[in-house]
Every structure is written in structure tokens, then in C-alpha cells.
Backbone bond lengths (Angstrom), bond angles and torsions (degrees), N, CA, C in turn:
res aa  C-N    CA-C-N  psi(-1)  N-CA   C-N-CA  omega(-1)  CA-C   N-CA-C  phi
1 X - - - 1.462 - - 1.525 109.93 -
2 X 1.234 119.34 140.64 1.519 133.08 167.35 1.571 113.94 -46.07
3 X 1.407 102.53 93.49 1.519 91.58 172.75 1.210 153.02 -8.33
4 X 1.630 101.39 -40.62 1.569 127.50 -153.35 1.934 81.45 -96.12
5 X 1.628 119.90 -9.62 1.475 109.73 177.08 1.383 103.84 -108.09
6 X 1.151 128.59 11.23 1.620 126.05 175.36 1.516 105.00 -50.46
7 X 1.220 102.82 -34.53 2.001 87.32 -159.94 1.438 100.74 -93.72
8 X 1.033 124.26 29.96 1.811 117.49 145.76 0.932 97.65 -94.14
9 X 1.849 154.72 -17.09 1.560 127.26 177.40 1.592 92.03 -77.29
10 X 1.353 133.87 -30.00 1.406 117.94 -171.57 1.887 134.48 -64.39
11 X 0.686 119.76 145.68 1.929 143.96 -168.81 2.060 75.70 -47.88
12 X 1.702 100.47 151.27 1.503 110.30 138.90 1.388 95.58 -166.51
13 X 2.094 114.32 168.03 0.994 106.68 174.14 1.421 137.09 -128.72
14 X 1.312 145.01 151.85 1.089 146.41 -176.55 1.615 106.17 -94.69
15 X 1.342 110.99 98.45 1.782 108.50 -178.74 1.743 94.41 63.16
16 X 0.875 96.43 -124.43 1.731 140.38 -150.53 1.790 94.83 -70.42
17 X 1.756 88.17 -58.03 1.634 96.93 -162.48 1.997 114.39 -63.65
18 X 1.059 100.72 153.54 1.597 116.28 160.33 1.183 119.04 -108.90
19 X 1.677 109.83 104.54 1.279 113.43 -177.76 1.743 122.48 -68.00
20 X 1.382 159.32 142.29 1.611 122.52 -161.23 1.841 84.72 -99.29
21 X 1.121 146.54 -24.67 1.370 136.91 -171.47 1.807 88.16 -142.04
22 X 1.769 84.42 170.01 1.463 124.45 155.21 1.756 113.36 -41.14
23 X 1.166 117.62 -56.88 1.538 141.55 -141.78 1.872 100.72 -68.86
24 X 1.415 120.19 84.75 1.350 126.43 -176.71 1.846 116.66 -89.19
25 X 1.083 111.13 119.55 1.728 99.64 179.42 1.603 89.80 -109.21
26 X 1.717 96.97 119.72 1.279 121.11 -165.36 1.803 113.96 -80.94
27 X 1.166 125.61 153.78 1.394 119.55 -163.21 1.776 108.55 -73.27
28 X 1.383 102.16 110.86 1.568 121.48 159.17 1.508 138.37 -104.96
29 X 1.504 118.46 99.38 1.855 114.40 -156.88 1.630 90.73 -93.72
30 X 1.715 83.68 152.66 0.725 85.59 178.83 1.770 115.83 -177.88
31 X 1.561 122.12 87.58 1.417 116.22 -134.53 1.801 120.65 -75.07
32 X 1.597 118.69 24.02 1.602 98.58 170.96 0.955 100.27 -80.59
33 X 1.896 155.13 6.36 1.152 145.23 -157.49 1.861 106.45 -112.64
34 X 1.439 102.47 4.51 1.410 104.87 -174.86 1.719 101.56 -113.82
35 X 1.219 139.14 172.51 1.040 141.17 167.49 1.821 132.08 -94.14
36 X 0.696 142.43 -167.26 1.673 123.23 171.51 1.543 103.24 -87.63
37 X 1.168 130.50 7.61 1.809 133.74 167.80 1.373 90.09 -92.56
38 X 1.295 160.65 9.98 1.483 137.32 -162.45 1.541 106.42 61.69
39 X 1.267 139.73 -22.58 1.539 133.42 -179.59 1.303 107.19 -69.07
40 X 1.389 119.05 159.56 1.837 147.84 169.11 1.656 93.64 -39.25
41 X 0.712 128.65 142.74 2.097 137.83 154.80 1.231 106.20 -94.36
42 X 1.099 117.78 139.13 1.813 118.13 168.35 1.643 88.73 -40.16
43 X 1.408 176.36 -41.91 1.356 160.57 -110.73 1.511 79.56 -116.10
44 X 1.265 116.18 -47.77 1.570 106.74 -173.50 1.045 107.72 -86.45
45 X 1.276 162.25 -47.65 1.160 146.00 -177.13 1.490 120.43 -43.04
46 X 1.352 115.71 -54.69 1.518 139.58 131.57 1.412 118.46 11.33
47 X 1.625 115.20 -79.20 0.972 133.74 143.56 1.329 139.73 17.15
48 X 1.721 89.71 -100.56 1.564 116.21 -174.37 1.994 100.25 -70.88
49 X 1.400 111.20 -41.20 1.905 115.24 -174.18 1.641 98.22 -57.22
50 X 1.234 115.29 -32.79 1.504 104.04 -151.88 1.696 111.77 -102.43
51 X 1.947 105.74 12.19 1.199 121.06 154.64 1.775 104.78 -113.02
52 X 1.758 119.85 -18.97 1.392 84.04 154.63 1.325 121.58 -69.82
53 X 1.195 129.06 -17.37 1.792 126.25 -164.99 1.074 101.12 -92.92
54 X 1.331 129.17 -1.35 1.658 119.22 147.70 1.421 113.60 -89.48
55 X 1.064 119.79 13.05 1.416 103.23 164.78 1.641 124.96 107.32
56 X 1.941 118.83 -13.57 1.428 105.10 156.91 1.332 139.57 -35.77
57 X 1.275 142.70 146.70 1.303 136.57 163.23 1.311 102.72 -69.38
58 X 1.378 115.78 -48.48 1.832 111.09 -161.45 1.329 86.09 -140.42
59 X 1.456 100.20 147.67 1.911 130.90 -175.90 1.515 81.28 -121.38
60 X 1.835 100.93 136.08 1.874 114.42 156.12 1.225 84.77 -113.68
61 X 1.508 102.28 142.77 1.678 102.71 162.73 1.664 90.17 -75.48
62 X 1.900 96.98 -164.57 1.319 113.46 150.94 1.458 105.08 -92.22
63 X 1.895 88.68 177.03 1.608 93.03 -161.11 1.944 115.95 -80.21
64 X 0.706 105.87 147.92 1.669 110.76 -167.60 2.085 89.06 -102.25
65 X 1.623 107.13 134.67 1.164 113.30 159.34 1.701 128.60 -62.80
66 X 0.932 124.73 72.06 1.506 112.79 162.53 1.596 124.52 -36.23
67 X 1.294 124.07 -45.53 1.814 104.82 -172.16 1.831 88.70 -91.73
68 X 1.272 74.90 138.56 1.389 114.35 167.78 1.389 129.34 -121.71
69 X 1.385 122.72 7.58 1.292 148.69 -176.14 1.246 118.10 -123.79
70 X 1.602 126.45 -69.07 1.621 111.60 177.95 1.197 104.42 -79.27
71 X 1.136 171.13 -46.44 1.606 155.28 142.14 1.426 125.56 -39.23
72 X 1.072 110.40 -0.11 1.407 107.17 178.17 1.402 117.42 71.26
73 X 1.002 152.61 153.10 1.689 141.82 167.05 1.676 103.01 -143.74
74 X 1.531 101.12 147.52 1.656 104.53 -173.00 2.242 79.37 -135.27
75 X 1.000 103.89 115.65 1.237 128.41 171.37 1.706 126.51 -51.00
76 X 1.761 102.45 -23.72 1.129 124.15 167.68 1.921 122.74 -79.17
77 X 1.045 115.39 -15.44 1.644 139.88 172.38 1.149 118.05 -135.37
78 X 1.772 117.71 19.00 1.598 97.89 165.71 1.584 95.20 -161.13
79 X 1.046 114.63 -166.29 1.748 124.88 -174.97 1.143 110.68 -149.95
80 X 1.399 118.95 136.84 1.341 132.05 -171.71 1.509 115.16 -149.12
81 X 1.015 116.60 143.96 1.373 119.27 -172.04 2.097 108.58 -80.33
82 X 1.899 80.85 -34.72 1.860 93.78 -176.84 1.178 125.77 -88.43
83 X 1.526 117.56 3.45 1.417 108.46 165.06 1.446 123.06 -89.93
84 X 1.244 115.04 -40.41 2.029 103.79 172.32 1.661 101.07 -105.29
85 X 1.330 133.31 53.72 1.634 135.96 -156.52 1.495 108.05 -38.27
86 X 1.764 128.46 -34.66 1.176 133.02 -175.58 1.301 105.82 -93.86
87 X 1.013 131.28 -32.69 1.394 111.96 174.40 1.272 104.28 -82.84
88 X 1.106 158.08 17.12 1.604 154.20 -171.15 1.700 85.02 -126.16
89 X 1.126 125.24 -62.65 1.770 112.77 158.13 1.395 127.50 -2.64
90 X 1.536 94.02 -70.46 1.441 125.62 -165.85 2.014 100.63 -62.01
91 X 1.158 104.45 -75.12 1.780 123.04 173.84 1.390 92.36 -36.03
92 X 2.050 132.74 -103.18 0.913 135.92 -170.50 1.551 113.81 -23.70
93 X 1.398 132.44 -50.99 1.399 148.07 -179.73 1.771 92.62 -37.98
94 X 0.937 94.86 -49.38 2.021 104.29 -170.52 1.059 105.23 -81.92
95 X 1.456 137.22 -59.73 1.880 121.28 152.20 1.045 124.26 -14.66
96 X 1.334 121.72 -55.10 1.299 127.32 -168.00 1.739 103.85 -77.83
97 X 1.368 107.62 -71.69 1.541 90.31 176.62 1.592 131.22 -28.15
98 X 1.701 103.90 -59.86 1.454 105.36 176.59 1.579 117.81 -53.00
99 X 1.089 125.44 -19.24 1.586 112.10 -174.60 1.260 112.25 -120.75
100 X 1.471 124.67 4.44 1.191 144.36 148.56 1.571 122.04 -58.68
101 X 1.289 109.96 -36.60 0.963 138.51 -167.83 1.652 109.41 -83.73
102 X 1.465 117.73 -30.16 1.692 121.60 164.78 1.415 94.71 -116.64
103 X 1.349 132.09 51.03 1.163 134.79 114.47 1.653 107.76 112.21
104 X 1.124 109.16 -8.08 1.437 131.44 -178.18 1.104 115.68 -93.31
105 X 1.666 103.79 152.79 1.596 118.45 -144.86 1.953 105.93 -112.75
106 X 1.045 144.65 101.65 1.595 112.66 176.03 1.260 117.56 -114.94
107 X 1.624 93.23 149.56 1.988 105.38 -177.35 1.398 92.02 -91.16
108 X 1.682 103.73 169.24 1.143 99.46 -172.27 2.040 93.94 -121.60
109 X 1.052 113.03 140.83 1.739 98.28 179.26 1.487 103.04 -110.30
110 X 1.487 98.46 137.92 1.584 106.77 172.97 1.225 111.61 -114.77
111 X 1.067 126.99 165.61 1.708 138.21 174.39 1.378 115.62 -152.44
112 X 1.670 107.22 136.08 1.338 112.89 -175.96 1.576 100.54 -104.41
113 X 1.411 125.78 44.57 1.620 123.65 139.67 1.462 93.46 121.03
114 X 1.404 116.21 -173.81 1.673 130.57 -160.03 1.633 108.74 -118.81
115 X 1.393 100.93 -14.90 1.653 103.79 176.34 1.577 109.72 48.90
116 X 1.367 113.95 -139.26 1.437 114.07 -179.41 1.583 130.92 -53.97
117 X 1.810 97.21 -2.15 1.336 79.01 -176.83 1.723 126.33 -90.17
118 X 1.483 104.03 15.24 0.872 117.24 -174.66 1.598 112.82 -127.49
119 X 1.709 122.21 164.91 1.693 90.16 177.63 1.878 93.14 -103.06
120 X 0.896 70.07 171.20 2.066 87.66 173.06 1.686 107.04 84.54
121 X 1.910 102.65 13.48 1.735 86.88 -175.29 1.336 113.38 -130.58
122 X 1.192 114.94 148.29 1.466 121.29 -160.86 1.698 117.49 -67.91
123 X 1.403 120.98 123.35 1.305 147.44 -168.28 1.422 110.08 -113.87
124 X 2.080 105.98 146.49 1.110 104.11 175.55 1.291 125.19 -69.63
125 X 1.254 131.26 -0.14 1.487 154.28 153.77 1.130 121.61 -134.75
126 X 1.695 119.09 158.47 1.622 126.92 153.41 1.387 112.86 -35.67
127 X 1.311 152.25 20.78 1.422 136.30 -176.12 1.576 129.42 -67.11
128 X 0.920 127.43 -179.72 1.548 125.19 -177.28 1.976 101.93 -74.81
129 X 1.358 107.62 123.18 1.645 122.51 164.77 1.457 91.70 -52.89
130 X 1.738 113.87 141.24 1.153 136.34 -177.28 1.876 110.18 -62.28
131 X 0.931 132.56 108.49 1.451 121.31 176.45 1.386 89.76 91.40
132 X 1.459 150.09 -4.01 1.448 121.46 -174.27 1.570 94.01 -148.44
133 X 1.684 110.84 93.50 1.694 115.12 -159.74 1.578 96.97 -70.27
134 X 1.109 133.21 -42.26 1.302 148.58 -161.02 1.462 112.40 -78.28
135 X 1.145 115.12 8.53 1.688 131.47 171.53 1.433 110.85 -133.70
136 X 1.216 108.71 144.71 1.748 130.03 -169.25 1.087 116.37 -95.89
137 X 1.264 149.18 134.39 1.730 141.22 171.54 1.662 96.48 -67.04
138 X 1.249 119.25 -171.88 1.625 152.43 -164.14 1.409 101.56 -89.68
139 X 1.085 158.97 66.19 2.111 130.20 -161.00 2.138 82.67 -68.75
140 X 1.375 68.31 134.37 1.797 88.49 -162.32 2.367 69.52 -99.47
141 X 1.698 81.26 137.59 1.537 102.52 158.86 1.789 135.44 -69.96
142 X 1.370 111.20 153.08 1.827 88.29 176.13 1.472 115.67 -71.87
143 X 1.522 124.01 -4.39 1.334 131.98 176.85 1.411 95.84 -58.77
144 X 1.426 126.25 -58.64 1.463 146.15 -146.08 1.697 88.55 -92.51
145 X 1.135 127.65 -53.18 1.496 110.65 172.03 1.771 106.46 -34.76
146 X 1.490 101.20 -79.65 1.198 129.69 179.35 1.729 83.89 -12.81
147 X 1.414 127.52 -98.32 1.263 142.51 -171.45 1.732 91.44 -6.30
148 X 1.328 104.77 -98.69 1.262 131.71 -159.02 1.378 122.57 -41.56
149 X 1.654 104.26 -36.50 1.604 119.47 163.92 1.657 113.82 -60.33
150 X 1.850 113.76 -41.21 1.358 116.35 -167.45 1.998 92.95 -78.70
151 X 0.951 129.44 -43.42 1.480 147.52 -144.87 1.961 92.82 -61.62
152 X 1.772 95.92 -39.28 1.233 101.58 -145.61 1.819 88.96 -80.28
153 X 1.340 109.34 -47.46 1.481 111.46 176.97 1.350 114.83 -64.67
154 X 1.085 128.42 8.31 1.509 117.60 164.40 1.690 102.26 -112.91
155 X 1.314 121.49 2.57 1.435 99.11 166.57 1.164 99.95 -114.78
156 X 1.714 133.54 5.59 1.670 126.26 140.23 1.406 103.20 -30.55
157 X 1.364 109.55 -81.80 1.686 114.93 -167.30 1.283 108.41 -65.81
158 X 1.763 145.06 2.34 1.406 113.02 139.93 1.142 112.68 -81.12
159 X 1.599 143.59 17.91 1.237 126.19 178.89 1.575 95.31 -111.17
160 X 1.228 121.57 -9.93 0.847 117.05 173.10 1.753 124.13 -69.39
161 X 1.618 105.77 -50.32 1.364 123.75 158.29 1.328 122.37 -52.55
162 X 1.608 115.40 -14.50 1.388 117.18 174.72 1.402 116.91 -86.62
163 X 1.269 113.28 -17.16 1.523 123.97 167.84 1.648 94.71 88.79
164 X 1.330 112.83 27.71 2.156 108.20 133.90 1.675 114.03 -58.12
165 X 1.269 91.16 138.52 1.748 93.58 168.82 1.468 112.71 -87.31
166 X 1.273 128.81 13.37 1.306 130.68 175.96 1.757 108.77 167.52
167 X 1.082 110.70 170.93 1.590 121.78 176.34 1.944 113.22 -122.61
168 X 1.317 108.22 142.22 1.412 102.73 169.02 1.431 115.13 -105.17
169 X 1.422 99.25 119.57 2.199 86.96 171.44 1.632 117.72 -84.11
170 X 1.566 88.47 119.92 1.468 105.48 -177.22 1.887 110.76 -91.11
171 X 1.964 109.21 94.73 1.639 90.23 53.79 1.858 89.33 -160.89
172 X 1.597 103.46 -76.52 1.555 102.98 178.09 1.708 81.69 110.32
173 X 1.317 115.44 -2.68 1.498 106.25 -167.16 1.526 111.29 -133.60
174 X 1.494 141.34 150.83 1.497 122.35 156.04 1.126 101.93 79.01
175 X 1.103 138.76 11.06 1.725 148.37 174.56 1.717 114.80 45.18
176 X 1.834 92.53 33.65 1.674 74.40 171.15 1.473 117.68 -83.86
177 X 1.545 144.08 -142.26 1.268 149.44 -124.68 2.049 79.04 -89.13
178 X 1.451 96.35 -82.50 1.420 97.86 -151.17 1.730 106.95 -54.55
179 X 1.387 110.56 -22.97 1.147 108.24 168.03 2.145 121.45 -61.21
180 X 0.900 97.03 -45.53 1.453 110.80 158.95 1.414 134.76 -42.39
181 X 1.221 97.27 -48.69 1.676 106.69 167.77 1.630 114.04 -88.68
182 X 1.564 130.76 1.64 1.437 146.15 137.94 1.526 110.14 -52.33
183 X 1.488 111.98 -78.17 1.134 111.10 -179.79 1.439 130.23 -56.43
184 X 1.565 118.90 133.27 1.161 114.81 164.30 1.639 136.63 -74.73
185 X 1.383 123.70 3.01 1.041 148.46 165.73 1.680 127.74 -56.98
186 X 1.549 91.37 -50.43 1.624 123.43 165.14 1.664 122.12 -95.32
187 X 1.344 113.02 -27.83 1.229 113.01 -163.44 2.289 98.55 -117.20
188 X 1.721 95.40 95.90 1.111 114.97 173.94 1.281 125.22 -67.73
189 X 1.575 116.15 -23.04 1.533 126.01 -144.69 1.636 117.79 -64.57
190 X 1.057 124.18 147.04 1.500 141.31 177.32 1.404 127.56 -69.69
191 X 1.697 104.29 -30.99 1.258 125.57 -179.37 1.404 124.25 -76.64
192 X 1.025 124.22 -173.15 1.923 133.63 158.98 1.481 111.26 -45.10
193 X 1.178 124.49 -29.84 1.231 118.67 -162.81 1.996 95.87 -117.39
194 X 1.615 132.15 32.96 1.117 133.05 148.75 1.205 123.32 -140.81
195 X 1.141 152.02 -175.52 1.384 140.87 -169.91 1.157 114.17 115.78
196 X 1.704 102.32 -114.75 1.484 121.91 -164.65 1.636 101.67 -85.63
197 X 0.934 129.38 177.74 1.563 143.35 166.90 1.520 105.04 -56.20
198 X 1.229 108.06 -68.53 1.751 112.91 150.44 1.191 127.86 13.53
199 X 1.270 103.99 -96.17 1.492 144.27 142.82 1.514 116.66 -22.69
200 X 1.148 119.85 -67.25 1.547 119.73 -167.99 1.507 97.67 -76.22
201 X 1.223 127.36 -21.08 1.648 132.15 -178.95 1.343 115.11 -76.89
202 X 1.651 114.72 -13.78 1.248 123.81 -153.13 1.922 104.27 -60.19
203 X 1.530 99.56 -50.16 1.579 114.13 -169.83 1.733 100.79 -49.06
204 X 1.455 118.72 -55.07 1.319 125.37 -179.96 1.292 118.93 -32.76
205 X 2.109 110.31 -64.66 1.129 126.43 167.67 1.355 128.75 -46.67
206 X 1.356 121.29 -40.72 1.469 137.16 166.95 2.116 93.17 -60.50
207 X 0.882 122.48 -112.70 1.709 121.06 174.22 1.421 90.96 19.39
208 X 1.260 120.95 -109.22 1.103 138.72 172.44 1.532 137.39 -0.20
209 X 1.613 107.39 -60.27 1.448 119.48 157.10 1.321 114.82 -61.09
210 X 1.847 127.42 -41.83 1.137 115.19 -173.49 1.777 117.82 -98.57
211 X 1.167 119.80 4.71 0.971 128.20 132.19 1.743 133.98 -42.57
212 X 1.074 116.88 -74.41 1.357 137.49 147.17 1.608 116.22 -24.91
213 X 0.845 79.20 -59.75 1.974 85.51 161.30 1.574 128.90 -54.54
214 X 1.212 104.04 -67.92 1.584 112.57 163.98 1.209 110.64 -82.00
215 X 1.088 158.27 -10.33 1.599 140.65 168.78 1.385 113.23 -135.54
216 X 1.466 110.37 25.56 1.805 117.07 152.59 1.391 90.59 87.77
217 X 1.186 94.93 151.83 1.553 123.38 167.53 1.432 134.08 -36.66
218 X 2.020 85.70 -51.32 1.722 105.85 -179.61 1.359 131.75 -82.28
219 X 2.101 88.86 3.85 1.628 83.82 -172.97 1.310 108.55 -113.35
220 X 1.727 117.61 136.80 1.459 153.75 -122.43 1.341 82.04 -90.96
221 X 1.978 99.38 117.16 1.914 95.88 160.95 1.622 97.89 -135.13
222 X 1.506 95.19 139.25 1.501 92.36 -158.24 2.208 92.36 -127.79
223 X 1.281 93.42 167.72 1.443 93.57 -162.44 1.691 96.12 -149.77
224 X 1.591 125.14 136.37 1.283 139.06 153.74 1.272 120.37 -52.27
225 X 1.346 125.70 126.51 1.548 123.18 164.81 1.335 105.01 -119.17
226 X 1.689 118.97 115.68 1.197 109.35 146.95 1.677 123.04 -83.54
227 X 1.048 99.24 155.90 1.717 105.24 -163.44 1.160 114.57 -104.30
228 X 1.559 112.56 -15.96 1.443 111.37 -175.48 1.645 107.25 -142.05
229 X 1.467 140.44 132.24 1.196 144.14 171.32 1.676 111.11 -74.39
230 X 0.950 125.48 -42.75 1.530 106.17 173.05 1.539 112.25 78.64
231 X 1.804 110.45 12.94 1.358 104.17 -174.33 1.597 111.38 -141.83
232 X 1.408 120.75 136.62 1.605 116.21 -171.21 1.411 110.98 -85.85
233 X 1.513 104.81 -13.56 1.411 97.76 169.15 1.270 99.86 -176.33
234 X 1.890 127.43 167.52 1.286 133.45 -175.98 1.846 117.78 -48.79
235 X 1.131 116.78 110.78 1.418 112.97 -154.02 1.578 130.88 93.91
236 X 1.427 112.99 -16.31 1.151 94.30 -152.19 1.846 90.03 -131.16
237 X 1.203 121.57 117.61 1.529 132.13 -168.11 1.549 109.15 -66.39
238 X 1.542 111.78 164.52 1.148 106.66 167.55 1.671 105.14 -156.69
239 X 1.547 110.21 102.38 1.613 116.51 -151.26 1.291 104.98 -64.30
240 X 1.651 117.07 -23.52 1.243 125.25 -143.99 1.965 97.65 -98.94
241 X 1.046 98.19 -30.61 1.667 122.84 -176.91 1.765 97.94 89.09
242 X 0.913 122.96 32.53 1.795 123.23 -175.67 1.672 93.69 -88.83
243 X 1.558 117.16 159.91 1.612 120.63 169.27 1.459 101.71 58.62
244 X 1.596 127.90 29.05 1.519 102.95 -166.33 1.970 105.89 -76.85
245 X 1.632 82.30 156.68 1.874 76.60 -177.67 1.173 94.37 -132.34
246 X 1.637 120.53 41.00 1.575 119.12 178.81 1.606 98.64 -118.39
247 X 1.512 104.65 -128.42 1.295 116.04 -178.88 1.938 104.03 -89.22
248 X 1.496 105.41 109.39 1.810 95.89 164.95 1.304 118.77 -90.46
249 X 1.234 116.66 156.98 1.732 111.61 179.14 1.446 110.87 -58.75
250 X 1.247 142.26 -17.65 1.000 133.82 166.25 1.630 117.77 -50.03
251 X 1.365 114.24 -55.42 1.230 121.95 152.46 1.400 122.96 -38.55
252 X 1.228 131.01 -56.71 1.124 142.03 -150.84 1.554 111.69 -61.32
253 X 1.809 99.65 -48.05 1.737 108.37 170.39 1.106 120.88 -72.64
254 X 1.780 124.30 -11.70 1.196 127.88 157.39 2.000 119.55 -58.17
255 X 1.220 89.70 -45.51 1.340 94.30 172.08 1.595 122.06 -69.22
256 X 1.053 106.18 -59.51 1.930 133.98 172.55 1.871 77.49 -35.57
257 X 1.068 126.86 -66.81 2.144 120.17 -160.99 1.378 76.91 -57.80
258 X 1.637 137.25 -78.61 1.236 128.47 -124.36 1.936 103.86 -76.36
259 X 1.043 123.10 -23.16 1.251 115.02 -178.36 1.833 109.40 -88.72
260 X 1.645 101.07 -10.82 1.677 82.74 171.95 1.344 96.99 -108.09
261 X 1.519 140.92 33.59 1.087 141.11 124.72 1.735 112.86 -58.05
262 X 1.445 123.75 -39.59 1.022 120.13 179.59 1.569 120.75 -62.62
263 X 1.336 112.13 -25.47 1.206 130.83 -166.50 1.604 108.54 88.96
264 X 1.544 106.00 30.44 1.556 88.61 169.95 1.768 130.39 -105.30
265 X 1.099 115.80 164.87 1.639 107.24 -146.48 1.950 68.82 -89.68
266 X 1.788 113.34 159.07 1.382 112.64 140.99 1.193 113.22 -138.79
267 X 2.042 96.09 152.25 1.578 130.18 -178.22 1.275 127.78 -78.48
């Protein structure tokens, strides 16, 4: 190997964890690998071992739905860690061993929903549904924050009990939910949780602290930043990134300081 590529066989770490290489298989969802409980299927377990036994240091799953309450969840089209919690225990428990076992490490990614990018789902504002200008998102309540923020930190600590060495919060990226309530583009709100950067960061920071809470300090929560929106306006692209009216990198290192104030690792 090319010298100048030696240091992808080398160790690094996330918090706590020891990664054994460079070599990351990045989070891809994707539901024949879950069962009709929201748990792993032997197909998934399968899966994730037979890219540790090729040799990754660290496996991301894809992202698993946490609310199961303000969106509703049907177990047959989606996966969740919080609807059968012990049997998803039980499955993940065996993921983890098997790819633990050739030396590999996995995060687990959660997500608190798709917001506008879908229609019928709850958004940090009325804004235009992604692809459908003429339809409105949900303005999801702070009750329903509340929900989705608490929902998400209690299936930290079943991934924790599942023996993940950490969780990723999805997303900060791709303008789904939590990314949404970042942006000021999408995120209209009046309250504590819109405004300033501050403010729109607040939901993240909350995740984070109460995470930390129930599954310790040392255990690794890591989060995507996209840095740049690429769009001149809701719907409307911008290949070049010129006129952006999303997230600019200027922003972006504003954010990038404030979340490793949180202590969060980024992907």
C-alpha cells in the first residue's frame, strides 16, 4: 500500500470508543433488514457481520424512527427501536456480538422523522411539502417537540442496552425534521425553539444533554452536518450554491463550534 494510505489501517477515537481502522460504512436505511416488530431479522443481522468480516472498523446502521406517537408508526413499513423495546434488545444484542466479534464497532442512528419531506408530516412550520409547493407541512407543537425530543432519548438508552457503542442523530443534513428546525428557511417559529441560531439549536442541545444523562457522559453521540443548502429557495435548487437561502458555510462553522460545545462528535 502507498504509504501516504497507511493511516486508514490505523486505530482513532470517538469519545470512549477505539475505532481499529479508517474504513467507515456510512448509515444506509433501509427496511427488509427489520422484522414486522421494528427489530433486526436474521437478513439483517447477516448484513451488518458480513461487512464487519470484511474488515470495517465502524458499521452506521440506517436511521431507525424513534417517535412513535406524533407520526403515528405502523411496524409493517417502518422500524423502530420503541415499539417491541425487548425484543429489538434481544436481535440488536446479537448484531452487536457478531460484528464485535471481527473487531468492528457499530453506531446506532436515530431520527426524529422527515418533516416536510413528506406530506401528512409534522414540521417546524406551515412551509411548502418538499416536491409539492401547493401543500403545507403539520407546525408540529412544543408538546409534540417535547414528545419526539423525550422519545428519542429513551431509545439512546435502548441502544445503549443493545450493546451500540454510540448513536448518530439523524440528521443536521438533507433537510429532514431536526435539520428543519436548524434552518431558518423552514423553521418560522415564535417560540424558544425559533429565532436565533440559539434557539433553533435548542432541540439538538436538549437530545444531547438528555442523552448524556441516561447513558453517561462517555457515551459517543455523533451527528451529520451539512454545510451547505444548495438551494435559492424552498423547492427550488441551486447547482452552483450561488443566492443560497439555506444553510451557508458561514453558518455552518457557527454551528460545527456550537455542537462541539455540546460534546458532539461530527460525521
Amino acid at each position: 500500500m502507498n504509504e501516504n494510505l497507511n493511516i486508514l489501517l490505523t486505530p482513532f477515537n470517538i469519545g470512549k470508543e477505539t475505532i481499529k481502522n479508517r474504513f467507515v460504512m456510512g448509515p444506509m436505511a433501509f427496511n427488509q433488514i427489520f422484522d414486522s416488530y421494528g427489530a433486526f431479522n436474521d437478513e439483517g443481522i447477516e448484513y451488518y457481520t458480513e461487512r464487519a468480516k470484511g474488515g470495517f472498523g465502524l458499521l452506521i446502521t440506517g436511521c431507525m424512527n424513534t417517535d412513535v406517537t406524533v407520526e403515528g408508526f405502523d411496524p409493517r413499513t417502518g422500524d423502530s427501536p420503541m415499539y417491541a423495546s425487548r425484543r429489538f434488545i434481544n436481535r440488536a444484542s446479537r448484531l452487536n456480538e457478531r460484528c464485535n466479534a471481527y473487531g468492528a464497532k457499530v453506531i446506532a442512528e436515530l431520527t426524529l422523522g422527515a418533516g416536510r419531506n413528506y406530506p401528512g408530516q409534522h414540521a417546524p412550520s406551515a412551509v411548502e411539502v418538499f416536491n409539492y409547493p401547493n401543500m403545507k407541512g403539520i407546525e408540529i407543537t412544543k408538546d409534540e417537540i417535547h414528545a419526539k425530543r423525550d422519545q428519542c432519548i429513551k431509545a439512546a438508552a435502548v441502544m445503549k442496552a443493545s450493546g451500540f457503542s454510540g448513536v448518530d442523530i439523524h440528521s443536521l443534513h438533507w433537510g429532514y425534521f431536526l435539520d428543519q428546525m436548524v434552518l431558518s428557511i423552514t423553521n418560522h417559529r415564535e417560540d424558544e425553539y425559533g429565532g436565533s441560531l440559539d434557539n433553533r439549536l435548542r432541540l439538538v442541545r436538549e437530545i444531547v444533554q438528555g442523552i448524556h444523562q441516561v447513558c453517561g457522559s462517555d457515551f459517543p453521540v455523533t451527528i451529520g452536518l451539512h454545510v451547505k443548502s444548495f438551494i435559492k429557495a424552498l423547492n427550488k435548487a441551486s447547482l452552483t450554491g450561488e443566492d443560497e437561502a439555506g444553510r451557508t458555510l458561514e453558518e455552518a462553522v457557527e454551528i460545527a463550534k456550537k455542537l462541539e460545545e455540546m460534546e458532539l462528535r461530527l460525521l
